[in-house]
Structures are given as structure tokens and as C-alpha cells.
C-alpha positions as CSV (number, residue, x, y, z in Angstrom):
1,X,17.2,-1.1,-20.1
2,X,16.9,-2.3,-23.9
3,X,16.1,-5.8,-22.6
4,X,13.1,-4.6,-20.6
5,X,11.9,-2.0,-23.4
6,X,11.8,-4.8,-25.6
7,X,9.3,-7.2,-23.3
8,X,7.3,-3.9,-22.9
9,X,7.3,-3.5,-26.5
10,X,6.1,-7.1,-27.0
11,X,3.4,-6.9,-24.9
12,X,1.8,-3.9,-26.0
13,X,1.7,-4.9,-29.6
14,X,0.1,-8.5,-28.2
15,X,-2.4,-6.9,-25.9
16,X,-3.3,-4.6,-29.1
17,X,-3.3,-7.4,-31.5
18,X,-5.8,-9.2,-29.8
19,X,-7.9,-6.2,-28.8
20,X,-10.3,-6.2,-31.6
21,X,-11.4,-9.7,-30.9
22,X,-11.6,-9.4,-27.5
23,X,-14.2,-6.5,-27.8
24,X,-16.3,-8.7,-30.0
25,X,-17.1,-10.8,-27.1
26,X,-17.0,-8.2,-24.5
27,X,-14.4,-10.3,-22.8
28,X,-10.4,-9.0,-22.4
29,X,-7.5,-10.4,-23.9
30,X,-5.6,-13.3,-21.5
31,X,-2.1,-14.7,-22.3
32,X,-3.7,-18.0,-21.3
33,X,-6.8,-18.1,-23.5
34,X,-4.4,-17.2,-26.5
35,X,-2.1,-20.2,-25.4
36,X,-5.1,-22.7,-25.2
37,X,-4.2,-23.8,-21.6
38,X,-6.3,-26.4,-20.0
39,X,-8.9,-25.4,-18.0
40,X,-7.6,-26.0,-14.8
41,X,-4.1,-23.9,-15.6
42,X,-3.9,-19.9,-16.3
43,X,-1.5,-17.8,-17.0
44,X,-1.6,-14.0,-16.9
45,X,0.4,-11.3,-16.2
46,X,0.2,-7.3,-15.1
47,X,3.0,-4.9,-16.4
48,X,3.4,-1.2,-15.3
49,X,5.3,1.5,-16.6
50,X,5.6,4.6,-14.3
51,X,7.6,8.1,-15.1
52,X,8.3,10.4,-12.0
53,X,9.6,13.9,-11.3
54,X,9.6,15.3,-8.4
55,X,10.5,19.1,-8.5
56,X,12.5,20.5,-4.9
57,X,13.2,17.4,-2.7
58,X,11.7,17.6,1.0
59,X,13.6,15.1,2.8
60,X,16.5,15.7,5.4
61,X,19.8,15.4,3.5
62,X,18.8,15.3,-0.2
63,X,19.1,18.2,-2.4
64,X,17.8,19.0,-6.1
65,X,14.8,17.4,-8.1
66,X,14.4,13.5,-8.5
67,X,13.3,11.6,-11.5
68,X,12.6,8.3,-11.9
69,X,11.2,5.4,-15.0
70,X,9.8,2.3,-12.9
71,X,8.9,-0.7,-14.5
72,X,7.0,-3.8,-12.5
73,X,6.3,-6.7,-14.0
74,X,3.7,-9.8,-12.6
75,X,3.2,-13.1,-13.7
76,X,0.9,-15.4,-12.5
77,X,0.5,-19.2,-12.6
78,X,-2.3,-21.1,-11.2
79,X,-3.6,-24.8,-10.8
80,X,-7.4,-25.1,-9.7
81,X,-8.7,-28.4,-8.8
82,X,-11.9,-29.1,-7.4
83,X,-10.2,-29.5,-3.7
84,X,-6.9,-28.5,-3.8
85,X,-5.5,-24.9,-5.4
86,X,-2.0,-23.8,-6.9
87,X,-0.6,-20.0,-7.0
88,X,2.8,-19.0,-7.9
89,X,3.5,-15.4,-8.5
90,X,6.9,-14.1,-10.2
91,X,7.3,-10.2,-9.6
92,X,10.1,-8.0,-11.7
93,X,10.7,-4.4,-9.9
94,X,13.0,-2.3,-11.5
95,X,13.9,1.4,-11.9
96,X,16.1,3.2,-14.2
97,X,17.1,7.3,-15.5
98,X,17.4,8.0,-11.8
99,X,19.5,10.6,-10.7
100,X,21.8,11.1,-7.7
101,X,19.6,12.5,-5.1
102,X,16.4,10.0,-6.2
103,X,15.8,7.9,-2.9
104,X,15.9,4.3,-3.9
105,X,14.9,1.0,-1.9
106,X,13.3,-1.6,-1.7
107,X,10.3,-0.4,-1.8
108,X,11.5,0.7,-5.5
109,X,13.7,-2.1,-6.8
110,X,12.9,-5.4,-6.3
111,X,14.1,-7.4,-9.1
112,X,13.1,-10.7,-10.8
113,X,11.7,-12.5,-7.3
114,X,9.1,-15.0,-6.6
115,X,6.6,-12.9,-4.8
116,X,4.0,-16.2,-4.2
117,X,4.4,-19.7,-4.0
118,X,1.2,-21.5,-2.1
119,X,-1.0,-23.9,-1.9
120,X,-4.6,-23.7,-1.2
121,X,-7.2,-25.8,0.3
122,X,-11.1,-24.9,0.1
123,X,-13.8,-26.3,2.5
124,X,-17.7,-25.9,2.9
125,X,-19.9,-26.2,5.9
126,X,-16.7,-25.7,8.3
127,X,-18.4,-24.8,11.5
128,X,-21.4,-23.3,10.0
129,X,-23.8,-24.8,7.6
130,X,-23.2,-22.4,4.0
131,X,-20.1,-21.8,5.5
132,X,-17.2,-21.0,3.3
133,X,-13.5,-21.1,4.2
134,X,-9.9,-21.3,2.9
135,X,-6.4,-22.3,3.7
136,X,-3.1,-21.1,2.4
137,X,0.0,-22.1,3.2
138,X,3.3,-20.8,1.5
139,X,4.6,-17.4,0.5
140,X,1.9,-15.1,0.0
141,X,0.2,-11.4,-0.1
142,X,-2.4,-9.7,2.3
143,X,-5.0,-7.5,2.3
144,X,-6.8,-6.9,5.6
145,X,-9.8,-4.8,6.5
146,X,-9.3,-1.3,5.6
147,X,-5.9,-2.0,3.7
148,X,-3.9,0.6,6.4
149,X,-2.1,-2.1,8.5
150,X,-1.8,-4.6,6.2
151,X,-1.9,-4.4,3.0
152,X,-0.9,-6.2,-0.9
153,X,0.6,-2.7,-2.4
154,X,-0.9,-0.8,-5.2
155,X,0.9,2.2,-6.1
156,X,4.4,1.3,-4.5
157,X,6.4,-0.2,-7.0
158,X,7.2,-3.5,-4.5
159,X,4.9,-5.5,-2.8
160,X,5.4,-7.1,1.0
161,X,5.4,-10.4,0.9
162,X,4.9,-13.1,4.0
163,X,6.1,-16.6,4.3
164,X,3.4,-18.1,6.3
165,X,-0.3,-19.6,7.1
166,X,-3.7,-17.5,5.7
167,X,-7.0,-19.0,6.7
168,X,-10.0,-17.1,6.2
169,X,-13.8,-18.5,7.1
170,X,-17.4,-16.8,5.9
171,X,-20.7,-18.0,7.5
172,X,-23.5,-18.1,5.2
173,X,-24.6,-15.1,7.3
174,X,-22.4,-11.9,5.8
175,X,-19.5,-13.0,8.7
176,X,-15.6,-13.4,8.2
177,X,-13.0,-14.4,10.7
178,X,-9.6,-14.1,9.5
179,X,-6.4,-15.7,10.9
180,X,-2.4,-15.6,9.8
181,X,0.8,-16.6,11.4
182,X,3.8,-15.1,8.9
183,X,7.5,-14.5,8.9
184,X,7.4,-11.1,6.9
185,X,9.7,-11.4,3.8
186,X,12.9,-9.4,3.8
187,X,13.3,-7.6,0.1
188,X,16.8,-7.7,-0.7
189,X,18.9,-6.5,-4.1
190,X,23.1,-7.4,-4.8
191,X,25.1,-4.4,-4.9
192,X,24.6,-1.0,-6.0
193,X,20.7,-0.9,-6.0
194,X,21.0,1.2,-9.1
195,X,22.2,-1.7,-10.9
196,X,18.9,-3.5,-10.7
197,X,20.5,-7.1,-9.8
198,X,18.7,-9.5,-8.5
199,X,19.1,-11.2,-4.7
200,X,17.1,-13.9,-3.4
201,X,14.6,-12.6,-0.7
202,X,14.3,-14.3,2.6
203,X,12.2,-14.6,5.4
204,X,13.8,-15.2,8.7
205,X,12.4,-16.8,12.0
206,X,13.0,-14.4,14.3
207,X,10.5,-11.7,12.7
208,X,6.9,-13.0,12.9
209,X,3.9,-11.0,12.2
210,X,0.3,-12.7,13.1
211,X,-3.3,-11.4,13.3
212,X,-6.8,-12.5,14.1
213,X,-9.6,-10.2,11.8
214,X,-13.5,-10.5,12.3
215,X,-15.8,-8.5,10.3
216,X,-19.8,-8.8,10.0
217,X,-22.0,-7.2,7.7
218,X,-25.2,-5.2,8.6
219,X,-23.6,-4.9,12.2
220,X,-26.7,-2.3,12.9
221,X,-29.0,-1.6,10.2
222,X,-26.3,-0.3,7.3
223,X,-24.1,-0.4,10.3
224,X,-20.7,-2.6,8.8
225,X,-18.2,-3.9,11.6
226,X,-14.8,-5.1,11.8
227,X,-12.6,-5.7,14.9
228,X,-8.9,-6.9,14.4
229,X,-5.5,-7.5,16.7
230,X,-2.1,-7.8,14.6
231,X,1.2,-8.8,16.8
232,X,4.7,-8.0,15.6
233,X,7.7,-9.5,17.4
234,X,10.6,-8.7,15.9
235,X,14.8,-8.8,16.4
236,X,18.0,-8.3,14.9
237,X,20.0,-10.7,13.2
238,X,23.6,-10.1,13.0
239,X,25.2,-9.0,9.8
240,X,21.8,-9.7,8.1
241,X,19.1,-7.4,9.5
242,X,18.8,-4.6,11.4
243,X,15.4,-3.7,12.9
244,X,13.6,-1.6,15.3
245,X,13.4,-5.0,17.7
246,X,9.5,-4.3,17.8
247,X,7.4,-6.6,20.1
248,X,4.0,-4.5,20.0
249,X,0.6,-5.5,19.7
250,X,-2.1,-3.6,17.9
251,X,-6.0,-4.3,18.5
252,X,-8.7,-1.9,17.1
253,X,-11.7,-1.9,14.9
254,X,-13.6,0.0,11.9
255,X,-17.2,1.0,11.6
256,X,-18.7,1.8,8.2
257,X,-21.3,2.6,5.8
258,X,-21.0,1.8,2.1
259,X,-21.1,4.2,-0.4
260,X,-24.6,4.9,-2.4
261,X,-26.2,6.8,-4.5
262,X,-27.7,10.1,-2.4
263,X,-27.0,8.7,0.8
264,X,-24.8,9.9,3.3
265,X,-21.7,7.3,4.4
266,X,-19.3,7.6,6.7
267,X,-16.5,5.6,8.2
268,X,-14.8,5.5,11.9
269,X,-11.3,3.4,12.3
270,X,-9.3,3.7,15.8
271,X,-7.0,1.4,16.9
272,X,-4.0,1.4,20.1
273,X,-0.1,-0.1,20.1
274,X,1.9,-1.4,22.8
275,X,4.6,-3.3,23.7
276,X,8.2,-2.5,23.4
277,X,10.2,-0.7,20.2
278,X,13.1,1.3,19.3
279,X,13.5,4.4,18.0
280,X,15.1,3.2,15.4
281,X,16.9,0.5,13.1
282,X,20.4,1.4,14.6
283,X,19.4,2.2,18.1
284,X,19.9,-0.1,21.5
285,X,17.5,0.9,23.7
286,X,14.2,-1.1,24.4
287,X,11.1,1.6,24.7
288,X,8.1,0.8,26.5
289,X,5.3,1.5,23.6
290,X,2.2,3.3,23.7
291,X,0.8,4.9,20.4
292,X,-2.7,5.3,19.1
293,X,-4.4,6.3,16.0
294,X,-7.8,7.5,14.9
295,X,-9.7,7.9,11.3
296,X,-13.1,9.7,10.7
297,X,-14.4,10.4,7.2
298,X,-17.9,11.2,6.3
299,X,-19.1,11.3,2.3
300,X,-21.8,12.0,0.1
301,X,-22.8,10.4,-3.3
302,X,-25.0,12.5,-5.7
303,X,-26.8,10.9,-8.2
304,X,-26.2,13.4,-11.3
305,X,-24.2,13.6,-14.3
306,X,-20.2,12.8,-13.6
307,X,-21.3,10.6,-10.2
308,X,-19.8,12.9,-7.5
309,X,-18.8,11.8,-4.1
310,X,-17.6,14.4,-1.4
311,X,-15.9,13.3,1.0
312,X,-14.6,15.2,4.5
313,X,-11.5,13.3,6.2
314,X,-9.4,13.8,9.3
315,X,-6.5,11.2,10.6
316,X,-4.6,11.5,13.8
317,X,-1.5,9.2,14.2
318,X,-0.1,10.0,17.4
319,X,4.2,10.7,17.8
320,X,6.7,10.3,20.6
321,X,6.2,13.0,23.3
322,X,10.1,13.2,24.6
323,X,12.5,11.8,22.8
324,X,14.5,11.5,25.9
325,X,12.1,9.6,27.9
326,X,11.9,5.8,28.4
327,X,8.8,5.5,26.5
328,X,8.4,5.5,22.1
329,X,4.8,7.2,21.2
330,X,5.3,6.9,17.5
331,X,2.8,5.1,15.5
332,X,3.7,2.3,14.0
333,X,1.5,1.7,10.5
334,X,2.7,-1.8,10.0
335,X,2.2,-3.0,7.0
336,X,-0.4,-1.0,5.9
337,X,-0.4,1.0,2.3
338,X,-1.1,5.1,2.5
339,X,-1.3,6.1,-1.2
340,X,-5.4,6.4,-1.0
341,X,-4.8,8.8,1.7
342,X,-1.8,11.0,1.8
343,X,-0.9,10.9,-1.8
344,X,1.5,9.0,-4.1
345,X,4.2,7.0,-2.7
346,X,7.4,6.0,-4.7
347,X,10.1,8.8,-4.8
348,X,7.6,11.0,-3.1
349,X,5.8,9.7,-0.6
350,X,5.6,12.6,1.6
351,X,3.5,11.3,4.8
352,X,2.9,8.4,6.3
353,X,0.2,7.2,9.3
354,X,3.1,8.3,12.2
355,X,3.2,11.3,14.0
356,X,0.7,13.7,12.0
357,X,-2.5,15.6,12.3
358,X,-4.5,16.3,9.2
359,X,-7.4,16.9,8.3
360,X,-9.0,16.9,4.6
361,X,-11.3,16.9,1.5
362,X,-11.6,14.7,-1.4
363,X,-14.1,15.2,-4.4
364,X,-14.6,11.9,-6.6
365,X,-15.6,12.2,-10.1
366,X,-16.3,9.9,-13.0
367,X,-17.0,11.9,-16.4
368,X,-17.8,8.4,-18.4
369,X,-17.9,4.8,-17.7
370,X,-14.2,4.2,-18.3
371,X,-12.9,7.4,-17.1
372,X,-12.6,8.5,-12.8
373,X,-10.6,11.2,-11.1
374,X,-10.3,12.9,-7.8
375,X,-9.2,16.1,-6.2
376,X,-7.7,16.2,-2.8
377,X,-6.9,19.0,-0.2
378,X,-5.0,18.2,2.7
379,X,-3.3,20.3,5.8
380,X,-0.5,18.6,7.6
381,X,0.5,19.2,10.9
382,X,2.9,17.2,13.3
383,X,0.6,15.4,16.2
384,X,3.6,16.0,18.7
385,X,6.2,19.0,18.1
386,X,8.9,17.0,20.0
387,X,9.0,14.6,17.1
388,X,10.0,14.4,13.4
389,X,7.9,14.6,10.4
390,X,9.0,10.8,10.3
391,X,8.8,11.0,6.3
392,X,11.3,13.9,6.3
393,X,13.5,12.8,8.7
394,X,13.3,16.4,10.6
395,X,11.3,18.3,12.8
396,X,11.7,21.4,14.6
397,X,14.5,23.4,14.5
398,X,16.5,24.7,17.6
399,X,14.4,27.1,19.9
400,X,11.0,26.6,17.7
401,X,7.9,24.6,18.5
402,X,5.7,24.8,15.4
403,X,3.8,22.1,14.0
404,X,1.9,22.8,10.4
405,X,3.7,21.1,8.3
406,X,2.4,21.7,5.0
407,X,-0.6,21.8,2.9
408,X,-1.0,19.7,0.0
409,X,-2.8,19.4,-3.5
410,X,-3.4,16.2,-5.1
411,X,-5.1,15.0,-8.2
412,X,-5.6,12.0,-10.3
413,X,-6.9,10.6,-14.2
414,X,-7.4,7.3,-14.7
415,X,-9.1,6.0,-18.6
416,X,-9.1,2.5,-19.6
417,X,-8.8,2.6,-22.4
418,X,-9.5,-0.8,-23.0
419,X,-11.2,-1.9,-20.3
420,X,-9.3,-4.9,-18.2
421,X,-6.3,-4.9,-21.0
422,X,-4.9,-1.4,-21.1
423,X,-5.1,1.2,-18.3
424,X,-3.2,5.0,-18.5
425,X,-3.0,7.0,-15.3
426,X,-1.5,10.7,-14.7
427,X,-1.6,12.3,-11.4
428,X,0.2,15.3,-9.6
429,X,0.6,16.3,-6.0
430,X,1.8,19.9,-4.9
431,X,3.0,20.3,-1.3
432,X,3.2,23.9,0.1
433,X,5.7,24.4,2.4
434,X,4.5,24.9,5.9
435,X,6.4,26.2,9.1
436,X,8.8,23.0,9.6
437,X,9.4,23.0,5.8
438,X,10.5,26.6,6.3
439,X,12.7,26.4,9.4
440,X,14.4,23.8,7.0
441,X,14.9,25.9,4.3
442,X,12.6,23.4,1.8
443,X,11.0,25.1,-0.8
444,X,7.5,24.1,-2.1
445,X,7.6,20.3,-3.5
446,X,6.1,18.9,-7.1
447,X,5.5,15.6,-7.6
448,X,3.9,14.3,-11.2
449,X,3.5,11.2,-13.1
450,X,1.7,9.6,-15.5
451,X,1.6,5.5,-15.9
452,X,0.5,2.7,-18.2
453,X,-1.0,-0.5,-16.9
454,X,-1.2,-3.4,-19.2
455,X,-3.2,-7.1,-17.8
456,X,-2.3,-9.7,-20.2
């Protein structure tokens, strides 16, 4: 802990050092520029610092509040040549003043690991004339589309990580096709997770995760369009890794209109899974799978003072109809990330894109240049009543058949306060307890935090 306070330490009174003469030029303070690297090496780096509470725990077998301080720490290295391109990434995931009923994993604690190590290979007039593609080969990150199946994590204190082959190809006419073969990367920690020590992660053969993306701009006259297909195949190792032995294939597409100023947008995302799954990680039985999932959202952007942006939302993520049938009908969100939808993840991280039916509203505001914030109102309700709230780890109880879950209250501040060097974030959700919540016996849950963001 004092180790890790000390870096932090160190790199706030750098960043704010060399604050006054990065604002001169307009330009933020780099690691790299204040090492005089060469021009074809950088060096930077992104460190986080998170406190959580989260007041009356909601999940199935925890009891009493949680509390958590997360640190992550990112460094980056990078060698750019005219036709060939270097990226290494180091990540350091760590949490600390947890308490006994705080849920910790991977998804948490992730300590000192190389999150990227790949090499990439530019090329123009592939195909196409103006054409634009690239190649990466290695370990590397993702995001995809609409960020909800696969996704480079934001808010979540790890990141996923693939072992694999990236290529991605723009025409000169607003077109992208996208293509990856990976072996998703295992996170893994020694011992007692609350020790925070270190374990190499690994990728294993046997789990492979591929996807073909297409998108086109202007589709239809402010008409955007992407169509996509992600396979998973999937199976246990012994004494390594247990899994859900997933073989299911997802194919689907998005339709969108940007954001701008008073103008309507709007947004349409469906997409369908099958194959064969489990039920679980520790389960034997192969289910035939058939799941689906739907997302419509329309907004508004008025052009006045504070730049609001309305927006009305409703998700559907469908769930297993009987448990005791042959068939799983559980969405499965992948990879994908959830926090710009159903709230904060981390220790709370109350709902995910399986089994629920909610709709909601979202008002964006920004009150100056470096300051935004939103406000959020969501209802929760289960999508089948024969499944769990899949979060929760519950559903009904014995002789009831409800399905509102909850309704929850979100909102968020961020101010740079020095814009691309130093960022502070505080946020809160509030979920009132519902009829599952009740047949539970869970109270009302509180979740706040508040975050610094430092890019060096």
C-alpha cells in the first residue's frame, strides 16, 4: 500500500510540475516529451485512483456494506516506423481497505501484467484505391461497434485482453470491415486475491473468440449501419479452467444517427445467439442455445446554455424460460462493457445485458467546456420470471412469480481539471428495491465514488 501511494504521490507532483508549461502551449504534459525520446519512441502512462462504498449489499449470500480503494496503473510503449508499428502495454490492477463481504475478482485485481504486446503493419490502396487498412498480431485490446459485445473496459478496474490476429480495412468511401481470430486471455492472481500478488496471465487454445464487423457511413441519408457475427467456442481445461463450454454464435447489426445540435437521433441494435452453453461454470450438461437481445434509444440535442441531450432508452436481453428444459435462453453479453448503460461496475455492478427488461431516461449536461454530467432513471425488471436476476445470483422465491426488480437512480460529474493531464470524477447510483429485492429480504442499495484520472 505505501509502495503504490508513493508512485501516486510521484506522479501527481510530476503531472503538476509541468502543468504550467504545458498550458503555455496549449498542449498536455507527456512522460516522453519530458524524457526527450526520439521521435519514433513514446512513452506514456494513465493512472486511476477509485474510492467505493456501497451501502446494503444486493447479491445472494453477501451481507453488510462494501468498500473498496482501487488503483490501475497503464504504461504504454510504442515504436512507429514508417511501415512497421510496435505497442507494448503494462497494466497494474490492484485493490486495497476492502472488507469481508466486498466481492473481489478479476475483474478487480489484476496485478502488474502485460496487457499488450503487438506488432503492427499499415497498408494503403488494399483492395480499394484510398483505402486504408491495418494488421495486428500479438496480445491486444478491442473495441467493436457499439462497445456491448466486445469491448477495451473503461470503468471496470481490469481490462480483457486477446492473444490473437486484428485486421481492420477503410475504403476511401466512409466503409470498414473488421476481422479477428483470438484466444481470450485468462486473468489470473497467486493466492489470496486480497493480497494483490501477481500471476502470469495466459491464454489457452482451446477458448477462441473470432468476429467479422462491417460498418458504412451514410447507409441512408444520416442513416449509419453496422452488421457484425462474433463466434465463441469454448471448453474446460482440467485443473486450469472451468467454463460454461460455450460454442454459440452471435450475428446482428446496429442502425444509427449521430448526435447534433437540435436534431433528433436515435439508435436501433438487435442481435440473436445460438449454439450450445451451460448453465454454468460448474455444470455438465450441454444446452441447445437460443437467446436474443434488442436496444432502442431515441435523443434530442438542444442548442442552449449547458448543451442538453435527452435521451429515452429501453433494452431487452432475453433469459432462460425453464430451467429444467434442454434448452439455455440466457443472453450471453460476451465481452461487451455495460457501465454507459446500467450503471457503475466494480463492487456494484448491479445489472448486466442477461435476462432483464428495462426501460429508461438519461439527461446529458455540460455546464462549461471542461465540465459534463448526467442523470439517469432506470426500471428493472426480469425478461423471464423462471430465471435469476443473473447479477444477483437470485430470482424468485418459492410460490412467487414477480418480475420488477428494482428501480434505479444514477448520476455522474466529471471536470478536467487540466484538460488531457488530470481528470476527477464522482458519481452515485441508488437502487430501490423492487419485488425480487423484497422476497429476498434486500434493502435499498447505495453505491458512490469519486475518482482521479491522471495521463502522463
Amino acid at each position: 500500500m505505501n509502495r503504490f501511494s508513493s508512485i501516486f504521490s510521484i506522479i501527481i507532483m510530476l503531472t503538476l510540475s509541468c502543468q504550467s508549461s504545458a498550458q503555455s502551449d496549449n498542449s498536455p504534459w507527456r512522460l516522453d516529451d519530458a524524457l526527450s525520446t526520439p521521435h519514433w519512441f513514446s512513452l506514456s502512462g494513465i493512472h486511476r485512483t477509485r474510492m467505493e462504498n456501497l451501502n446494503n449489499q444486493y447479491r445472494n449470500n453477501f451481507n453488510g456494506g462494501d468498500q473498496a480503494l482501487v488503483f490501475r496503473t497503464n504504461v504504454f510503449a510504442k515504436l512507429n516506423f514508417d511501415r512497421i508499428r510496435f505497442t507494448g502495454e503494462m497494466m497494474d490492477s490492484r485493490a486495497t481497505l476492502t472488507d469481508s463481504g466486498t466481492p473481489l475478482n478479476t475483474t478487480i485485481v489484476n496485478p502488474l501484467e502485460l496487457l499488450q504486446a503487438h506488432v503492427e503493419i499499415p497498408f494503403e490502396n488494399f483492395l480499394q484505391i484510398g483505402s486504408k487498412s491495418t494488421i495486428r498480431g500479438g496480445r491486444i485490446t478491442m473495441d467493436v461497434g457499439s462497445r456491448r459485445f466486445v469491448a477495451r473496459n473503461r470503468f471496470r478496474n481490469t481490462i480483457n485482453g486477446f492473444t490473437g490476429i486484428d485486421w481492420k480495412w477503410n475504403s476511401a468511401n466512409n466503409e470498414s470491415l473488421r476481422l479477428f481470430y483470438t484466444l481470450p486471455v485468462q486473468r489470473r492472481v497467486s493466492g489470496d486475491i486480497q493480497d494483490n500478488d501477481a500471476r502470469i496471465d495466459k491464454e489457452h487454445k482451446e477458448n477462441r473468440f473470432w468476429g467479422v464487423y462491417v460498418s458504412k457511413q451514410n447507409l441512408l441519408p444520416d442513416i449509419n449501419g453496422e452488421a457484425f457475427i462474433f463466434g465463441l467456442h469454448e471448453k474446460d481445461i482440467s485443473g486450469e479452467l472451468n467454463t460454461r463450454n460455450r460454442r454459440i454464435y452471435t450475428p446482428g447489426f446496429r442502425l444509427f444517427k449521430k448526435p447534433a445540435k437540435n436534431q433528433f437521433d436515435y439508435q436501433v441494435e438487435t442481435a440473436l445467439q445460438f449454439g450450445e452453453s451451460r448453465s454454468s461454470a460448474t455444470a455438465t450438461q450441454d444446452l441447445d442455445h437460443f437467446a436474443y437481445f434488442y436496444r432502442f434509444e431515441a435523443g434530442y440535442s438542444f442548442d442552449v446554455a449547458w448543451s442538453p441531450r435527452l435521451l429515452l432508452q429501453y433494452d431487452f436481453a432475453s433469459g432462460d424460460d425453464d430451467p429444467n428444459d434442454a434448452d439455455n435462453n440466457r443472453f450471453d453479453t460476451l465481452f461487451g462493457a455495460r457501465r454507459f448503460e446500467y450503471g457503475p461496475t466494480s463492487i456494484y455492478g448491479a445489472f448486466a445485458r442477461s435476462n432483464i427488461n428495462t426501460p429508461g431516461i438519461r439527461l446529458k449536461l455540460k455546464p462549461a467546456n471542461n465540465i459534463d454530467s448526467f442523470f439517469a432513471l432506470r426500471g428493472f425488471w426480469l425478461a423471464s420470471n423462471d430465471d435469476i436476476w443473473t447479477t444477483a445470483g437470485f430470482g424468485n422465491a418459492a410460490g412467487q412469480s414477480n418480475s420488477y426488480i428494482g428501480t434505479q437512480i444514477e448520476a455522474r460529474v466529471r471536470w478536467n481539471i487540466a484538460p488531457k493531464n488530470i481528470l476527477l470524477e464522482a458519481g452515485a447510483a441508488h437502487l430501490f428495491a423492487g419485488d425480487i429485492m423484497d422476497a429476498a429480504n434486500r434493502d435499498d442499495a447505495t453505491y458512490v465514488y469519486s475518482q482521479a484520472i491522471l495521463h502522463f
